[in-house]
C-alpha positions as CSV (number, residue, x, y, z in Angstrom):
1,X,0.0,0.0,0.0
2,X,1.1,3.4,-1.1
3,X,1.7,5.7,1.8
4,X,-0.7,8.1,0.6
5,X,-3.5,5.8,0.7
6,X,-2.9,4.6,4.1
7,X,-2.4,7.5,6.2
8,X,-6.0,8.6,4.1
9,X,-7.4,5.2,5.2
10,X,-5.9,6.0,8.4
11,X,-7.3,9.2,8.6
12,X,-10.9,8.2,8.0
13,X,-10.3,5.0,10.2
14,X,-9.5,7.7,13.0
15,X,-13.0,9.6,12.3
16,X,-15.1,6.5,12.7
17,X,-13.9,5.5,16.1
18,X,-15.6,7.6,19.6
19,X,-12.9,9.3,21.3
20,X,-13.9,8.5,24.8
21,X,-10.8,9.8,27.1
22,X,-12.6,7.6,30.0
23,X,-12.5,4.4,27.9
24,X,-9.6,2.4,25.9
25,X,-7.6,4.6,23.4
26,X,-9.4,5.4,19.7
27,X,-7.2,3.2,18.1
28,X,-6.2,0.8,20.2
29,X,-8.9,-2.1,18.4
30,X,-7.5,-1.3,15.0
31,X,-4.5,-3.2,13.0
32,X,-2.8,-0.8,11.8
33,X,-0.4,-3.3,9.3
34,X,1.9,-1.5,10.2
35,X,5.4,-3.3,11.5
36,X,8.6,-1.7,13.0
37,X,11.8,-2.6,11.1
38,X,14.7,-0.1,12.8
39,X,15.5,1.2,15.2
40,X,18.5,3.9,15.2
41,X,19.9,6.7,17.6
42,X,19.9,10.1,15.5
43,X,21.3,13.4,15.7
44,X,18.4,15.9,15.4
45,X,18.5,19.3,13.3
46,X,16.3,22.2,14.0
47,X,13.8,22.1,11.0
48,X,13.8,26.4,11.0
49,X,17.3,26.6,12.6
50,X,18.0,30.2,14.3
51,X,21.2,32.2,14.5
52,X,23.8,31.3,17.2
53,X,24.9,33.7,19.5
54,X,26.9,34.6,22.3
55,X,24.7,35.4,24.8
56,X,24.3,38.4,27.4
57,X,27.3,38.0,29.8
58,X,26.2,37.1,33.4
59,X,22.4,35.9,32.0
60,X,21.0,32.7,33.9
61,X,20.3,31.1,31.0
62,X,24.0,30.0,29.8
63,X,24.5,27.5,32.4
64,X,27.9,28.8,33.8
65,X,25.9,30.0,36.9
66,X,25.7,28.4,40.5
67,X,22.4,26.8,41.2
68,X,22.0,24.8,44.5
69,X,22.2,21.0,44.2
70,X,22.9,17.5,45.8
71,X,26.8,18.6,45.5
72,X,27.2,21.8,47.0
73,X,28.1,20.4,50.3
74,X,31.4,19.8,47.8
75,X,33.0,22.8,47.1
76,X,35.2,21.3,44.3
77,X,31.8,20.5,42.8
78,X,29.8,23.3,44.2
79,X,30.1,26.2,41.6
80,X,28.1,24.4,38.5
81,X,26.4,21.4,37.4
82,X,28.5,20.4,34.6
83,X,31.4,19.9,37.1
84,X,30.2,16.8,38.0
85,X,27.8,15.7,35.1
86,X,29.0,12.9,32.5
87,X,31.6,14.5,30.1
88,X,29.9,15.1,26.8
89,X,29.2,11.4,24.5
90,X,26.6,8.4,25.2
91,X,25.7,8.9,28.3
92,X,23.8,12.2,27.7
93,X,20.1,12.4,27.1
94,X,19.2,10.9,23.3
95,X,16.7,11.0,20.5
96,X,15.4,7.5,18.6
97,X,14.0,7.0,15.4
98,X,11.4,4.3,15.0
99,X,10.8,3.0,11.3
100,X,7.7,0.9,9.8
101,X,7.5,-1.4,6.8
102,X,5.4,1.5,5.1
103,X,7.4,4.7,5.5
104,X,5.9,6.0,8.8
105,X,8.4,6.9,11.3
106,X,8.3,8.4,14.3
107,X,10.9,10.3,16.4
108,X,11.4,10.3,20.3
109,X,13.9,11.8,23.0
110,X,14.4,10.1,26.7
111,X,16.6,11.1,29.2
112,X,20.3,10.9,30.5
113,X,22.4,7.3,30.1
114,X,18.8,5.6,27.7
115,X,20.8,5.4,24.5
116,X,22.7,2.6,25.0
117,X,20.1,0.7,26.5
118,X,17.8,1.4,23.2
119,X,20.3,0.0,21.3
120,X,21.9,-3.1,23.5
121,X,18.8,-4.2,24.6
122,X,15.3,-2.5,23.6
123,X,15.9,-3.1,19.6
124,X,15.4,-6.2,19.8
125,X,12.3,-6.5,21.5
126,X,10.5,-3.7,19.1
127,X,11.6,-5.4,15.5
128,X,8.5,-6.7,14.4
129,X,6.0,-4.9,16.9
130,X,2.5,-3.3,15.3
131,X,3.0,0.3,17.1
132,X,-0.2,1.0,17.6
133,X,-0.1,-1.4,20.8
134,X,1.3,0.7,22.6
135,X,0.6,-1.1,26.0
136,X,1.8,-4.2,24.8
137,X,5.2,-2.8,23.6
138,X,5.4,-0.8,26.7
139,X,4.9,-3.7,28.7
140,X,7.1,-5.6,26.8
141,X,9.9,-3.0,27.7
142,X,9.0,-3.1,31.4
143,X,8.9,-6.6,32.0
144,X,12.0,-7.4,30.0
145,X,14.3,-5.2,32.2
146,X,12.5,-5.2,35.4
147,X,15.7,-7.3,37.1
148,X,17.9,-4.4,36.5
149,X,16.2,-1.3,36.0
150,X,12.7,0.1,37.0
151,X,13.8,3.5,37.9
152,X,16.7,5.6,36.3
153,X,18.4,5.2,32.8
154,X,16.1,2.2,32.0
155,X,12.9,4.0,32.3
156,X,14.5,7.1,30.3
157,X,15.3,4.6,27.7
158,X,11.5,3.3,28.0
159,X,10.2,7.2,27.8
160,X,12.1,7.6,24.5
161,X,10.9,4.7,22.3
162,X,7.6,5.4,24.0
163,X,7.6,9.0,22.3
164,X,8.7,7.5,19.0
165,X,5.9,5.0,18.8
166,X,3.0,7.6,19.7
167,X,4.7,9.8,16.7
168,X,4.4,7.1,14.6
169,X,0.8,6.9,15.5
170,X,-0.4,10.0,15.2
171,X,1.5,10.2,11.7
172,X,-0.3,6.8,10.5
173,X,-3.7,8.5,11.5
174,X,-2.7,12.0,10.5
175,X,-3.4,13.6,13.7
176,X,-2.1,15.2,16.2
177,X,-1.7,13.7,19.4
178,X,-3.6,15.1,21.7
179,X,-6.8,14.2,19.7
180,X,-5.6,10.4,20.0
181,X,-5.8,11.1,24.2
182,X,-9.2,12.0,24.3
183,X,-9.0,15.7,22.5
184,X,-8.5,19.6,24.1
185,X,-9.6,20.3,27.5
186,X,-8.9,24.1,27.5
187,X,-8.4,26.5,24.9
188,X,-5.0,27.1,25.4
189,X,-3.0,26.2,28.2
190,X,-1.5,28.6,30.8
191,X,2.6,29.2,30.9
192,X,5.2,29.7,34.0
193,X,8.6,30.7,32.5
194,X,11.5,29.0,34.6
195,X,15.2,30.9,35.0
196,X,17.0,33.6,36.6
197,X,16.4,36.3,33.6
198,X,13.8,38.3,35.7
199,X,13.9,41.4,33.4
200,X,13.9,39.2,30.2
201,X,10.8,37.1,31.1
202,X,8.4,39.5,32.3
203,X,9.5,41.8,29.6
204,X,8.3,38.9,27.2
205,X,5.0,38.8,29.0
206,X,5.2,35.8,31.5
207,X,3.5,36.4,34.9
208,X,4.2,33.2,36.5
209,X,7.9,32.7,37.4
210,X,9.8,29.8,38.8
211,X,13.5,30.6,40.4
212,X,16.2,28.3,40.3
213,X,17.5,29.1,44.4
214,X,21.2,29.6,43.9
215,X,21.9,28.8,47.4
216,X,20.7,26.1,49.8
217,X,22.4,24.7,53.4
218,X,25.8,24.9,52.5
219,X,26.1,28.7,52.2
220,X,24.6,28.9,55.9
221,X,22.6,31.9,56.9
222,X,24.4,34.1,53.8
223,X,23.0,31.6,52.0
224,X,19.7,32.3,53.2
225,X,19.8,36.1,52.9
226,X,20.7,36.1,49.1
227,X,17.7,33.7,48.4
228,X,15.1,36.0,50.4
229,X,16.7,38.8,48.3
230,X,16.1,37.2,44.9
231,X,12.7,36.3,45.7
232,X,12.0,39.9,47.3
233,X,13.7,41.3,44.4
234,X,11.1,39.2,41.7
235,X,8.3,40.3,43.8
236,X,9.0,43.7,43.0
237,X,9.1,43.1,39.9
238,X,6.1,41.1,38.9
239,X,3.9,42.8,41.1
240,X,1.7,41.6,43.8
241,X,-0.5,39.2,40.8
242,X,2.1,37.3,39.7
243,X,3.0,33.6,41.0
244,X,6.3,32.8,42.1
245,X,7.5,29.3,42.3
246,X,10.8,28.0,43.6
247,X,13.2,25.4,42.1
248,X,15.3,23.7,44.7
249,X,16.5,20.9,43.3
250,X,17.2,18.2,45.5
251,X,19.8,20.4,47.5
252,X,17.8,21.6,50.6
253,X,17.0,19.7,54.1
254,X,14.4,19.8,55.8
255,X,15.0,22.2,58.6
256,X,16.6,24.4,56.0
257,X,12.8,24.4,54.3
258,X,11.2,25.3,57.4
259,X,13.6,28.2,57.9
260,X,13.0,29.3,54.5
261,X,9.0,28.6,53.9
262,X,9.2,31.4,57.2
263,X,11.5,33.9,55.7
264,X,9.9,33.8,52.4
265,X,6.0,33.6,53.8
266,X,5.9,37.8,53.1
267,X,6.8,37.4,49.3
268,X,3.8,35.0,48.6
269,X,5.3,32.1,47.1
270,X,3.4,29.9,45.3
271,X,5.6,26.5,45.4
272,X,8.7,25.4,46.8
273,X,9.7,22.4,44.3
274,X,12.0,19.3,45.0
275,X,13.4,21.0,48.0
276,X,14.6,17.1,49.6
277,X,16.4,14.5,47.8
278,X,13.8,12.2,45.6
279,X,13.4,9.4,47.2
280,X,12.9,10.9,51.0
281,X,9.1,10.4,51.0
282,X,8.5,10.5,54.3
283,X,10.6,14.2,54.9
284,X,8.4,15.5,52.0
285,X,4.7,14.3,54.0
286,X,6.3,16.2,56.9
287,X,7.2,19.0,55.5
288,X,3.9,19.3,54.1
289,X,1.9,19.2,57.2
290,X,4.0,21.5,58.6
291,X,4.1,24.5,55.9
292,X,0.8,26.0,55.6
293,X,3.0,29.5,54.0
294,X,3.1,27.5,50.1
295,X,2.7,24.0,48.6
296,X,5.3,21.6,48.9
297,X,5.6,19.8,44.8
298,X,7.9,17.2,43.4
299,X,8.3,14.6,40.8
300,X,10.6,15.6,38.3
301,X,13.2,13.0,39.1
302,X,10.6,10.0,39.8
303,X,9.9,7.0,38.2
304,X,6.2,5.1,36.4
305,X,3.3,5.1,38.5
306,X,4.8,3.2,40.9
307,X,7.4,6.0,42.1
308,X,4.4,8.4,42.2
309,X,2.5,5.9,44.7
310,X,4.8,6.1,46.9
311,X,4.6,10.0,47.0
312,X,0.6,9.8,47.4
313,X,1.0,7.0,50.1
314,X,3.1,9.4,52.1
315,X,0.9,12.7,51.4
316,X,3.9,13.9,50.0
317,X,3.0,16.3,47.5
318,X,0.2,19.0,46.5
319,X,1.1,18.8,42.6
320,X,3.2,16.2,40.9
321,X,5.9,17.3,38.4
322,X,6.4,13.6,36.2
323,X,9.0,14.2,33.1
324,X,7.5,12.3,30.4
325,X,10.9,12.3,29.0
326,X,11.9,10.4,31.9
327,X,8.8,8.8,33.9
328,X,8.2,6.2,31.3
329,X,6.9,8.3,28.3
330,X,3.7,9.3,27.0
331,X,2.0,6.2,28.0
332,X,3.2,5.9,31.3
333,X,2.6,9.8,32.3
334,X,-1.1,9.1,31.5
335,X,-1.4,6.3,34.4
336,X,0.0,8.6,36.2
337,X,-2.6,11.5,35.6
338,X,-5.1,9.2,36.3
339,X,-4.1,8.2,39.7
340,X,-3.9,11.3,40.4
341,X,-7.0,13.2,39.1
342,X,-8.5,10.3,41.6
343,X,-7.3,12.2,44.6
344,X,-7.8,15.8,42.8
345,X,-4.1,16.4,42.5
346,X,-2.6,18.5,39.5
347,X,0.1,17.3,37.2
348,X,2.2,20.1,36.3
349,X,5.0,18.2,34.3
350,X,8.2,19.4,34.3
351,X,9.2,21.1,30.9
352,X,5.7,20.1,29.8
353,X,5.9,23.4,27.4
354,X,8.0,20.7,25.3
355,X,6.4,19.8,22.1
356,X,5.6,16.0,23.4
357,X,4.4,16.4,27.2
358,X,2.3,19.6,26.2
359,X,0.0,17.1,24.1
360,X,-1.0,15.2,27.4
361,X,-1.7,18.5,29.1
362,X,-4.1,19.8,26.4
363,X,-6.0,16.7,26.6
364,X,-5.5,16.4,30.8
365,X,-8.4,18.2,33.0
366,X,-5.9,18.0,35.9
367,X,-2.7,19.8,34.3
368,X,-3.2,23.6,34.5
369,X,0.0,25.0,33.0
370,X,3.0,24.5,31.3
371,X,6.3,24.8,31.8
372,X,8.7,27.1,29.4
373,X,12.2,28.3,29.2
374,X,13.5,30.9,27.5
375,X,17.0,31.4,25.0
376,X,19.6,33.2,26.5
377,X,19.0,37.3,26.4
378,X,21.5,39.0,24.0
379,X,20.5,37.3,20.5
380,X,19.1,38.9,17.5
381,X,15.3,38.9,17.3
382,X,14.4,36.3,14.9
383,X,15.6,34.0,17.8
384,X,12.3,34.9,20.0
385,X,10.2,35.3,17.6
386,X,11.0,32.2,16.0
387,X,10.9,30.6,20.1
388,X,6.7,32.0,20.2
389,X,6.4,30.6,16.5
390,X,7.6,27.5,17.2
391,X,5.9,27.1,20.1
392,X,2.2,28.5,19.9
393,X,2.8,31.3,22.0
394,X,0.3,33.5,22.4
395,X,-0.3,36.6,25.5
396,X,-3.5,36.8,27.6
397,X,-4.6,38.0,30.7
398,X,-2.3,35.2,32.5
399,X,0.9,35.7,30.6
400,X,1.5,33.4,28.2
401,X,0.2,30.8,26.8
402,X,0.7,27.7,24.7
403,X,-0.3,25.0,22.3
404,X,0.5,21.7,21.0
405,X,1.3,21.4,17.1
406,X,-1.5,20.7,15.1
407,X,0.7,18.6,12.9
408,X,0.3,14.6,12.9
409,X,2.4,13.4,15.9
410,X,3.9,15.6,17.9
411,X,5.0,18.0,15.5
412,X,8.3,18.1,16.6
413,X,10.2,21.4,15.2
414,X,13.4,18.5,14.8
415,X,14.4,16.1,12.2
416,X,16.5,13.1,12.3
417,X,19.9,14.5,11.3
418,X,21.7,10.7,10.5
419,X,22.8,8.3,12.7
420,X,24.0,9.3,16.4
């Protein structure tokens, strides 16, 4: 069959089936004829690339600035992230191509150390697969390396291929994703803007700001003083309507969250994120019936539904943060929306503004907003506007706003560049 005819047949296929979010997926009845036959690690190209630049010196945005973390009670690792992340090569984050007998293919990126795994290990098991079962294949994946993974770079790995074989999906049926999940829930979906680039991101038009806290227990009461000033300082800024939110990745401890939920209760702080390491479940349920000031939110660095059961056994969290790039992918992240819309919680994921996870929060009623970053202040202008083209930016009485790609798949604004 031409490919033509069958993403038309695919097309009309997709019209005749009820898209009930509540029951299985549209598709998931169908045979599709379709089987994979590669599997390949690519470099990616921007489709509309943009000038490079150097940016403004001292902006947030580069990276060569000190955030808190894990590490900073090292002071030869203290200063920046990339002094004690993997030197550049396989272990990075990594984008797969998925290929079909019939020309569709489909693209997806997981997270830090997958890549290898993809290749030594998950190829196999896909060669052959229909990808419209989804479940099956994901199961597949789960089972087959549940004796040595389950969390970490195995479930990155999972997240990737998952991506690539919803793209393909959405391509066969010529639609975009969020219409397979069920459809939009909201006209367009709210945006916070995260990064130290006060000045930059209000001047864009964002009114919901998260702060990546430069300092945590290791800088001692200093340490403290320079936070409260940064928040104080955004307050000013963004006026008394604006939300602030606070990124605190993994670094804090408890009683240092307690000192600083009291310092910063004038200011009005909407969140404090990820302020304990991941796995303390216990110290997040505690600090959350203790601070009444803000909401206590993590998630970003868990794992499948099961990581996030563990959070909701311990009352750990007010919203959860899953990255689908990491959590287990697209069909993973949606077990985990439904568990929680069961107990009313929001899912706000992290970077959901990406053009994948911002499909699943169109079609979510429990995910309010999205996540955004910004490029680095200094470059020419074609570099913003090209950032709101490419990402469906509009301005409203919240700030910004986004959409997903109308485009079949995800409509990523990447193509497969050759093998990685």
């Amino acid at each position: 069959m031409k490919r033509r005819s069958f993403l038309a047949a695919g097309a009309g296929l997709a019209a005749q089936v009820p898209a009930n979010p509540q029951s299985n997926l549209p598709f998931s009845g169908e045979k599709s004829k379709l089987k994979i036959r590669g599997v390949r690690l690519v470099r990616t190209r921007a489709k509309r690339p943009v000038p490079s630049y150097q940016p403004a010196p001292g902006s947030w945005s580069t990276g060569g600035v000190e955030v808190a973390n894990p590490m900073s009670i090292y002071p030869e690792y203290k200063a920046t992230r990339s002094l004690f992340y993997p030197d550049p090569g396989g272990l990075g984050s990594f984008t797969v191509e998925i290929q079909t007998d019939k020309g569709v293919s489909g693209l997806g990126s997981g997270g830090m150390a997958g890549g290898p795994i993809v290749e030594g290990h998950l190829k196999k098991l896909l060669m052959g697969e229909d990808p419209f079962n989804v479940e099956r294949i994901w199961d597949i994946l789960w089972r087959s390396t549940m004796y040595y993974g389950r969390k970490g770079a195995v479930i990155n790995a999972i997240s990737g291929v998952d991506i690539a074989v919803w793209d393909i999906v959405g391509k066969a049926l010529g639609m975009p994703v969020y219409k397979l999940l069920g459809g939009e829930t909201k006209a367009r979906i709210p945006c916070y803007c995260t990064g130290n680039d006060l000045e930059q991101h209000i001047e864009f038009g964002y009114k919901r700001l998260k702060l990546a806290m430069p300092h945590g227990p290791a800088d001692g009461k200093e340490g403290q003083r320079k936070n409260v000033e940064l928040v104080k300082r955004t307050r000013s800024l963004l006026g008394a309507d604006g939300d602030i939110m606070l990124d605190c990745w993994m670094a804090w401890t408890e009683r240092y969250t307690l000192e600083m939920a009291e310092l910063l209760e004038p200011y009005k702080v909407y969140w404090m994120e990820e302020c304990l390491q991941p796995h303390d479940y216990e110290g997040f349920g505690r600090l959350r019936q203790q601070i009444k000031s803000t909401r206590i939110v993590t998630g970003e660095h868990e794992y499948t539904r099961y990581g996030f059961r563990q959070l909701l056994a311990h009352n750990a969290a007010e919203i959860w943060q899953p990255d689908i790039k990491w959590c287990g992918g697209l069909t993973e992240l949606r077990r985990i929306g439904a568990l929680a819309s069961a107990y009313d919680i929001p899912v706000i994921p992290h970077s959901g503004g990406q053009r994948d996870s911002v499909h699943w929060i169109m079609a979510a009623t429990n995910s309010p907003w999205a996540e955004m970053f910004m490029p680095a202040p200094g470059g020419p202008a074609v570099v913003y506007e090209r950032y709101q083209e490419d990402n469906n930016l509009t301005k409203g009485p919240e700030g910004i706003y986004t959409r997903p790609s109308e485009q079949p798949g995800f409509g990523f604004d990447f193509e497969a560049a050759g093998p990685a």
